[in-house]
VMD Tcl script that builds the backbone (N, CA, C; Angstrom):
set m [mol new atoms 267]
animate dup $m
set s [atomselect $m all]
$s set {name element resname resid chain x y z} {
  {N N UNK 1 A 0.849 -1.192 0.000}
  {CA C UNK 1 A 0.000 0.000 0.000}
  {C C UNK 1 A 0.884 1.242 0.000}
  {N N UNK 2 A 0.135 2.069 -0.566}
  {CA C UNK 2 A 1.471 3.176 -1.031}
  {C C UNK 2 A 1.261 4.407 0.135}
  {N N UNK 3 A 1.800 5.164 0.700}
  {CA C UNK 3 A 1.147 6.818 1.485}
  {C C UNK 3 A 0.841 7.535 0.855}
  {N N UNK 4 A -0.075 8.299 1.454}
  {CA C UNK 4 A -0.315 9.675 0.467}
  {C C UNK 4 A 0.998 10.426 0.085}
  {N N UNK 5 A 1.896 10.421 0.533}
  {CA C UNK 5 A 3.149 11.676 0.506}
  {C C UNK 5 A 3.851 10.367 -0.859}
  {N N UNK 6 A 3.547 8.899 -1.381}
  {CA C UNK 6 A 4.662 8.445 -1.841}
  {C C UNK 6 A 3.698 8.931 -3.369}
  {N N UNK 7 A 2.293 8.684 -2.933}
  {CA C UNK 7 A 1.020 8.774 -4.298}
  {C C UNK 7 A 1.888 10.679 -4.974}
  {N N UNK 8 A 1.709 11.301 -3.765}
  {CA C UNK 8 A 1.679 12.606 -4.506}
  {C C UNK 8 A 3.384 13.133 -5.083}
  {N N UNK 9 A 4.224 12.556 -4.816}
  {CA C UNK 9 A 5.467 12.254 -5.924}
  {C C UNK 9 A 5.352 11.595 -7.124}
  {N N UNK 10 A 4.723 10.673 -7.255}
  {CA C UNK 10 A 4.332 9.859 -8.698}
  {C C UNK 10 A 3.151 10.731 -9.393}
  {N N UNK 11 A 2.692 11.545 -8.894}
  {CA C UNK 11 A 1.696 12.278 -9.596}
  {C C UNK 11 A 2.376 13.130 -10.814}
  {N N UNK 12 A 2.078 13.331 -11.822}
  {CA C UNK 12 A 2.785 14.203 -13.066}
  {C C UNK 12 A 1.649 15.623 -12.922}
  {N N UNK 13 A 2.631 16.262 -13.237}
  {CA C UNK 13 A 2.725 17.870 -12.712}
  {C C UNK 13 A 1.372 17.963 -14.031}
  {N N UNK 14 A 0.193 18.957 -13.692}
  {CA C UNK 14 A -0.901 19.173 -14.347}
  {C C UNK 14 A 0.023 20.554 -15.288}
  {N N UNK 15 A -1.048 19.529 -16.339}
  {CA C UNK 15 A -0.989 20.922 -17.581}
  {C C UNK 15 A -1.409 22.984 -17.578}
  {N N UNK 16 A -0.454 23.706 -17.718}
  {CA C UNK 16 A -0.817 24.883 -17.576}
  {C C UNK 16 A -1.293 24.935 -18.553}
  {N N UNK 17 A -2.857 25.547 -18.126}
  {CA C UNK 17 A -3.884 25.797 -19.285}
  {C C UNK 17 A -4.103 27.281 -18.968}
  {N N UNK 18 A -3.548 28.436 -19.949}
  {CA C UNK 18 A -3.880 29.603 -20.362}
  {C C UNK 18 A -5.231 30.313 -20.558}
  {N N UNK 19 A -5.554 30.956 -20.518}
  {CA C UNK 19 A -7.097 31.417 -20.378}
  {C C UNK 19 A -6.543 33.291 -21.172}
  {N N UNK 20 A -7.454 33.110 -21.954}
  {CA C UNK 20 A -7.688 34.766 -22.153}
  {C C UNK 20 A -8.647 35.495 -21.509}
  {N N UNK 21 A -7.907 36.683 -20.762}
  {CA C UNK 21 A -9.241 37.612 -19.777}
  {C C UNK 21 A -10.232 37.043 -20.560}
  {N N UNK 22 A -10.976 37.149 -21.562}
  {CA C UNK 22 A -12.508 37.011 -21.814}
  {C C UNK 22 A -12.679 36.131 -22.083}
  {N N UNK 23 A -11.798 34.584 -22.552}
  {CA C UNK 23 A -12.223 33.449 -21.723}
  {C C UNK 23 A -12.738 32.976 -20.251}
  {N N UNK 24 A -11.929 33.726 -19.299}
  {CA C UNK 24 A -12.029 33.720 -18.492}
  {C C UNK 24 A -13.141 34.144 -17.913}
  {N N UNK 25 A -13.961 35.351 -18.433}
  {CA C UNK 25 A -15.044 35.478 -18.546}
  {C C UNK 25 A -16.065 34.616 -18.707}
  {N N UNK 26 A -15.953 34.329 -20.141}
  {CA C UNK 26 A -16.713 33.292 -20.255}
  {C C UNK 26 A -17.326 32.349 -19.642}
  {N N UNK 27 A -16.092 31.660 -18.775}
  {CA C UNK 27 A -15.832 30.473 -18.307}
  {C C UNK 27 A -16.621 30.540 -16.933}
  {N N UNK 28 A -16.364 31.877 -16.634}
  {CA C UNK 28 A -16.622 32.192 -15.264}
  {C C UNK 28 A -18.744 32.059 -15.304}
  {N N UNK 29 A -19.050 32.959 -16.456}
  {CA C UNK 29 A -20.613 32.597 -16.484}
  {C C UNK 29 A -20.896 31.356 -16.773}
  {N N UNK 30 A -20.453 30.826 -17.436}
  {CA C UNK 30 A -20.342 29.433 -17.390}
  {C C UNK 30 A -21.000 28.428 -16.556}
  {N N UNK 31 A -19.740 28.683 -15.524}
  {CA C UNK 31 A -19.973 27.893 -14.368}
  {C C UNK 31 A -21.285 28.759 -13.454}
  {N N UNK 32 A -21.580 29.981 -14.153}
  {CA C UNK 32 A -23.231 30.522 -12.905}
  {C C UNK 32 A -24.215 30.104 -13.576}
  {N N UNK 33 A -23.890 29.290 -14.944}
  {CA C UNK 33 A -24.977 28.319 -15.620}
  {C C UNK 33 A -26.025 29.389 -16.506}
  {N N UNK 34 A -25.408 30.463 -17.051}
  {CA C UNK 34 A -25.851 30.768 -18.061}
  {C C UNK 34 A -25.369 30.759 -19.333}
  {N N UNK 35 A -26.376 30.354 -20.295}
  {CA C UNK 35 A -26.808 30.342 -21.955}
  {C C UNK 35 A -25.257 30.739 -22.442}
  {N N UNK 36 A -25.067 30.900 -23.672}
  {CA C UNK 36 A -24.168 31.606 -24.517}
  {C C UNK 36 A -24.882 33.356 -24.836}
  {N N UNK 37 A -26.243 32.951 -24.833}
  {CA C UNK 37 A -27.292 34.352 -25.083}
  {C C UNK 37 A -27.078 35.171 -23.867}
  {N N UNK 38 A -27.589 34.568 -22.891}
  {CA C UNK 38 A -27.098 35.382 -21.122}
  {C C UNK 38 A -25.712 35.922 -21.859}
  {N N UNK 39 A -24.743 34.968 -21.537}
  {CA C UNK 39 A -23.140 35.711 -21.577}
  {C C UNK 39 A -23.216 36.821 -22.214}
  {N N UNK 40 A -23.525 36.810 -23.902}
  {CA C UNK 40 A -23.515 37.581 -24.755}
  {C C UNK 40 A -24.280 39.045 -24.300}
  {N N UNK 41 A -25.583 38.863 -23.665}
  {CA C UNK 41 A -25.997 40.049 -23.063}
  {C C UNK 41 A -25.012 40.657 -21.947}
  {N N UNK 42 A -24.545 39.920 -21.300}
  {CA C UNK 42 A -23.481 40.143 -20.219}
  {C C UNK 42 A -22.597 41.097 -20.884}
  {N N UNK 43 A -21.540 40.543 -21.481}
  {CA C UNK 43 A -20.791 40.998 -21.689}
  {C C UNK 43 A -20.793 41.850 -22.996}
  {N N UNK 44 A -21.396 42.185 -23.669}
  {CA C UNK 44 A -21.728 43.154 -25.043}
  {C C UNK 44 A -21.423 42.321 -25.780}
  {N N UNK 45 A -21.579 41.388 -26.446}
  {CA C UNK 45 A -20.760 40.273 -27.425}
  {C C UNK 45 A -22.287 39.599 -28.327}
  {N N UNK 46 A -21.624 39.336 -29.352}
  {CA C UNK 46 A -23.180 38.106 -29.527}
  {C C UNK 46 A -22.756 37.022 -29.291}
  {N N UNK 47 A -23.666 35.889 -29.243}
  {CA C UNK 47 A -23.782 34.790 -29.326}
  {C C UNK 47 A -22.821 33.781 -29.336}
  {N N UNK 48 A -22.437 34.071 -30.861}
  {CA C UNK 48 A -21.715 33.355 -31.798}
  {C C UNK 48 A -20.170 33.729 -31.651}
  {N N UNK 49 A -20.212 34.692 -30.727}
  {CA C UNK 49 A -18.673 35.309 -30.132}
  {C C UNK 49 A -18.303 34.339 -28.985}
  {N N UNK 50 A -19.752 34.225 -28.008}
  {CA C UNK 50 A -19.513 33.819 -27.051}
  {C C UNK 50 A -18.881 32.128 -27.584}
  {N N UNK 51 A -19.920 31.574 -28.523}
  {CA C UNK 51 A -19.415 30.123 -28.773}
  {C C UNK 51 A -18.308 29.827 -29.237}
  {N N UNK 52 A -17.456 31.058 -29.856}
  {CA C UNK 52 A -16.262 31.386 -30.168}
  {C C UNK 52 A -15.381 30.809 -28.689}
  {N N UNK 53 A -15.773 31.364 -28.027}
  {CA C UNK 53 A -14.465 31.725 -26.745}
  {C C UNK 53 A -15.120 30.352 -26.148}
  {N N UNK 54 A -16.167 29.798 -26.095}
  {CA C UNK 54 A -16.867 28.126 -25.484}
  {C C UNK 54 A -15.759 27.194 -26.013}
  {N N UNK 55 A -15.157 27.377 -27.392}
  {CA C UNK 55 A -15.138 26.241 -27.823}
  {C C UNK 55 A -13.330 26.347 -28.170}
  {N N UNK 56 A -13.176 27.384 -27.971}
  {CA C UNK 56 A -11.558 27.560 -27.120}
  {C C UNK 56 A -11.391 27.056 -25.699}
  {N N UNK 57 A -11.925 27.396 -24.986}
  {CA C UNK 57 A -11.746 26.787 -23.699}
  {C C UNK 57 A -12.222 25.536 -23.462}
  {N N UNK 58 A -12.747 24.632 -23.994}
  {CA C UNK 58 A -13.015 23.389 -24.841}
  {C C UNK 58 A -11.724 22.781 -25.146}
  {N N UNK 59 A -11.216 22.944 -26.131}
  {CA C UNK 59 A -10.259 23.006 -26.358}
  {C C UNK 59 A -8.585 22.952 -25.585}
  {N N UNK 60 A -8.797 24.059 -24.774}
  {CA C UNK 60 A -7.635 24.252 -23.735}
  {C C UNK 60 A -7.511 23.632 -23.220}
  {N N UNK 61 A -8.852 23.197 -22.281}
  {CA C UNK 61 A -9.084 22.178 -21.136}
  {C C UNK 61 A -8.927 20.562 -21.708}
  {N N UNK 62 A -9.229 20.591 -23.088}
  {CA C UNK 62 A -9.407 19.131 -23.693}
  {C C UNK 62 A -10.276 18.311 -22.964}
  {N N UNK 63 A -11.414 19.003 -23.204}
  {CA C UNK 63 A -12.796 18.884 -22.803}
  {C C UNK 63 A -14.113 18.412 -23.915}
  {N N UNK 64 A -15.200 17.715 -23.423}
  {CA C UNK 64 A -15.930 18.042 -24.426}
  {C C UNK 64 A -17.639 19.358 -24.040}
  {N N UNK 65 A -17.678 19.735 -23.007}
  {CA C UNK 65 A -18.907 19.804 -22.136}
  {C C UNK 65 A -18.214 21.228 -21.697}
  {N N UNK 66 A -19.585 21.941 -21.439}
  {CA C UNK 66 A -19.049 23.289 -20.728}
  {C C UNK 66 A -18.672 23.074 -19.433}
  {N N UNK 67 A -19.280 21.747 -18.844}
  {CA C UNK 67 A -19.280 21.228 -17.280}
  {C C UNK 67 A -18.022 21.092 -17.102}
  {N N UNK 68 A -17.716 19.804 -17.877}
  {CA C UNK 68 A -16.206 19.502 -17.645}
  {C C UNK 68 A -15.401 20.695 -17.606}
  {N N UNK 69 A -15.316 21.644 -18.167}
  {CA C UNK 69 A -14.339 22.635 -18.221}
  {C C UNK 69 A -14.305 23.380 -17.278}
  {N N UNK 70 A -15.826 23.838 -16.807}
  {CA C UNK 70 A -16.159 24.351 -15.408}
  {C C UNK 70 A -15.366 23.433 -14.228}
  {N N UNK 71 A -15.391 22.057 -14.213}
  {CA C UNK 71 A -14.931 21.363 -13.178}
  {C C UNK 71 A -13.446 21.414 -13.041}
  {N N UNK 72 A -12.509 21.160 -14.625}
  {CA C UNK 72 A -11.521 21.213 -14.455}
  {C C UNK 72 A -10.916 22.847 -13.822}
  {N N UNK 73 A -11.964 23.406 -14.349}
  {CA C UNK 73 A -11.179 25.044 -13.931}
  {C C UNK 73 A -11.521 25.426 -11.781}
  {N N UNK 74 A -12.168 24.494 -11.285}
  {CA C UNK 74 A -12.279 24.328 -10.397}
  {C C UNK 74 A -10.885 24.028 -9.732}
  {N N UNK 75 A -10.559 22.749 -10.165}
  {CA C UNK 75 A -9.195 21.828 -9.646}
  {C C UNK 75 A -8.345 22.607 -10.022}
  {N N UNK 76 A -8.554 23.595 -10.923}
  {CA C UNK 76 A -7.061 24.536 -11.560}
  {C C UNK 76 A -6.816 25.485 -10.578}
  {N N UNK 77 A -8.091 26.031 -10.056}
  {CA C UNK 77 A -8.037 27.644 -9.624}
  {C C UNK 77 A -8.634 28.378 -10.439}
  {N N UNK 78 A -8.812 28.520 -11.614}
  {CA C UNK 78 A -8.822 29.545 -12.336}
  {C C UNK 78 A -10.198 29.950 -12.767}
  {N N UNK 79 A -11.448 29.932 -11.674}
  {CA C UNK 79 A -12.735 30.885 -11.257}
  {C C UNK 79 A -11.797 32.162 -10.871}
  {N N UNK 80 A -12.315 33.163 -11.022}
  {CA C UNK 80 A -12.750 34.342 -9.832}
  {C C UNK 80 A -13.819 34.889 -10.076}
  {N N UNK 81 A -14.075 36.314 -9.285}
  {CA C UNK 81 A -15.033 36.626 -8.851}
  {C C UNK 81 A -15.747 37.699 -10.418}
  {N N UNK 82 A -17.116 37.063 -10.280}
  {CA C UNK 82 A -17.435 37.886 -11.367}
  {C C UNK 82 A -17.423 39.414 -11.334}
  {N N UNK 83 A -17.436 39.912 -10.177}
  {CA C UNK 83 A -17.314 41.531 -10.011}
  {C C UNK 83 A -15.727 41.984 -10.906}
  {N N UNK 84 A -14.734 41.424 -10.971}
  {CA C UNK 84 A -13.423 41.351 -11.296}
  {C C UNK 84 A -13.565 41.194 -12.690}
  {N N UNK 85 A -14.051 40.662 -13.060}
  {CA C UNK 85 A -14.133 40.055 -14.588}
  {C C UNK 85 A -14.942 41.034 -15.355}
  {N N UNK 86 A -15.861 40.886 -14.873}
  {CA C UNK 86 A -17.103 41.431 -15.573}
  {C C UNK 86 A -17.063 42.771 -16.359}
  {N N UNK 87 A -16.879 43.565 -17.308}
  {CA C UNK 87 A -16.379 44.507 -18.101}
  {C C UNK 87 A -17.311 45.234 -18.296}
  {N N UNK 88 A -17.246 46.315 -17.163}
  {CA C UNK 88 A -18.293 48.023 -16.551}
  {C C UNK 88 A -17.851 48.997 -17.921}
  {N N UNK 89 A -19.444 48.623 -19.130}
  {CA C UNK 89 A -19.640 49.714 -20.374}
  {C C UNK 89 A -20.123 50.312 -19.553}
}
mol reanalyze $m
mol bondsrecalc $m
mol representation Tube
mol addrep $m
């Protein structure tokens, strides 16, 4: 049986996954479980912008699901707070 301290040496160092501020955005409504339409009202963008930046961070994460990406960005860190993000027109 192995220890936790021998498990977390054999562990391989997680992939740095990059985020662009308005991915990050994205990502962030995302995970408050609104639409691509929500976002797009959110943030001044349409739609089809937003599915733009969905399917990059898709991508990054090597994901297929907005969930999964939400989850992995959980285990990453890389939520913050929507007041921070959020881009005051």
């Amino acid at each position: 049986m192995h220890s936790a301290s021998t498990l977390q040496t054999n562990r391989q160092p997680e992939p740095t996954i990059r985020l662009t501020p308005r991915e990050q955005q994205v990502l962030l409504w995302c995970a408050y479980g609104k639409t691509s339409w929500e976002i797009g009202q959110i943030l001044g963008c349409k739609e089809s912008t937003v599915n733009f930046h969905v399917g990059n961070i898709l991508r990054k994460f090597d994901v297929e699901t907005r969930v999964a990406a939400v989850i992995k960005a959980i285990r990453y860190k890389l939520l913050g707070d929507p007041e921070e993000t959020h881009d005051e027109r």
